[in-house]
C-alpha positions as CSV (number, residue, x, y, z in Angstrom):
1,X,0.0,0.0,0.0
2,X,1.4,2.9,-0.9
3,X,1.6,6.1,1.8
4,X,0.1,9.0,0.9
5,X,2.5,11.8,0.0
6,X,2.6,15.0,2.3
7,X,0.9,18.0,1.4
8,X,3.4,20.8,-0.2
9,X,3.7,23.7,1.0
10,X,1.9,25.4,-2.3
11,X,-1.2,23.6,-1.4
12,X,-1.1,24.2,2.8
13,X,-0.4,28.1,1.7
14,X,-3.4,28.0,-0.7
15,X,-5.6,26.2,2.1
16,X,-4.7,29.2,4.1
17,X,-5.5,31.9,1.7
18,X,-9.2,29.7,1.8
19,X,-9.1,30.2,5.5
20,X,-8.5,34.1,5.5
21,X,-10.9,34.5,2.6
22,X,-13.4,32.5,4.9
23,X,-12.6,34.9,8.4
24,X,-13.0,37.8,5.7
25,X,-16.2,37.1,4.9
26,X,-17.2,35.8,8.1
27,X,-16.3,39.0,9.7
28,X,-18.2,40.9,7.1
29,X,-21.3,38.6,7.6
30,X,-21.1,39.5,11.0
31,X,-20.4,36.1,12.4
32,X,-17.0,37.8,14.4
33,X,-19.3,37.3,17.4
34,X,-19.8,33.9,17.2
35,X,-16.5,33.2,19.3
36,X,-16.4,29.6,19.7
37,X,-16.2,29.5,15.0
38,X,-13.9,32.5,15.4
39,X,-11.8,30.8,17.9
40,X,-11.5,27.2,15.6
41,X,-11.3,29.7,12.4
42,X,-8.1,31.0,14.2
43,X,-6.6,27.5,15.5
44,X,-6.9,26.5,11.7
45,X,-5.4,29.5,10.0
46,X,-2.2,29.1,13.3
47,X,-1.9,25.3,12.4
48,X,-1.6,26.1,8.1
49,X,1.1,28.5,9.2
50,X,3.0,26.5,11.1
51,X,2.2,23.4,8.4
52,X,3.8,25.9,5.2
53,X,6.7,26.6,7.4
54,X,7.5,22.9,8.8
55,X,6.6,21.7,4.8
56,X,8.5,24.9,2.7
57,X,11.5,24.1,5.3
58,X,11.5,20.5,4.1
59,X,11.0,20.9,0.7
60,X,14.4,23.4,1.0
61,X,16.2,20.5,3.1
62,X,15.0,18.4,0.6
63,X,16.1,20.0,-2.2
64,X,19.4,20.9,-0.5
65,X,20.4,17.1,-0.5
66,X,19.2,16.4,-3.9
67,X,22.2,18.7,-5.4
68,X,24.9,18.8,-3.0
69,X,24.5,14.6,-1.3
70,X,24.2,13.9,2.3
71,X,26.3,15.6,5.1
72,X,29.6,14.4,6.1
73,X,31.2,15.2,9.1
């Protein structure tokens, strides 16, 4: 069975420009005072930032290895 691969960073960063368009337009629907939504909205748009940096790093590291070879030393 084959494991799925990771998302990229490309597609976290376009799941978070999703999430800001949905707080946008939460915000101008007027569902900014429903605080427990706002409050997951926020967790979600925190986790897809820290998710682009963790995958963008990789991809780099990744990258990295593919032209210059492991580490030595």
């Amino acid at each position: 069975m084959l494991t799925p691969a990771a998302p990229t960073a490309t597609s976290i960063l376009e799941q978070l420009r999703e999430l800001y368009l949905e707080r946008a337009l939460a915000e101008v629907n007027g569902l900014d005072s429903d605080r427990p939504y706002m409050a997951d909205l926020e967790r979600d748009i925190a986790d897809h930032r820290h998710a682009a940096v963790g995958a963008a790093v990789t991809e780099i590291a990744t990258l990295r290895a593919e032209l210059s070879g492991p580490l030595h030393g």
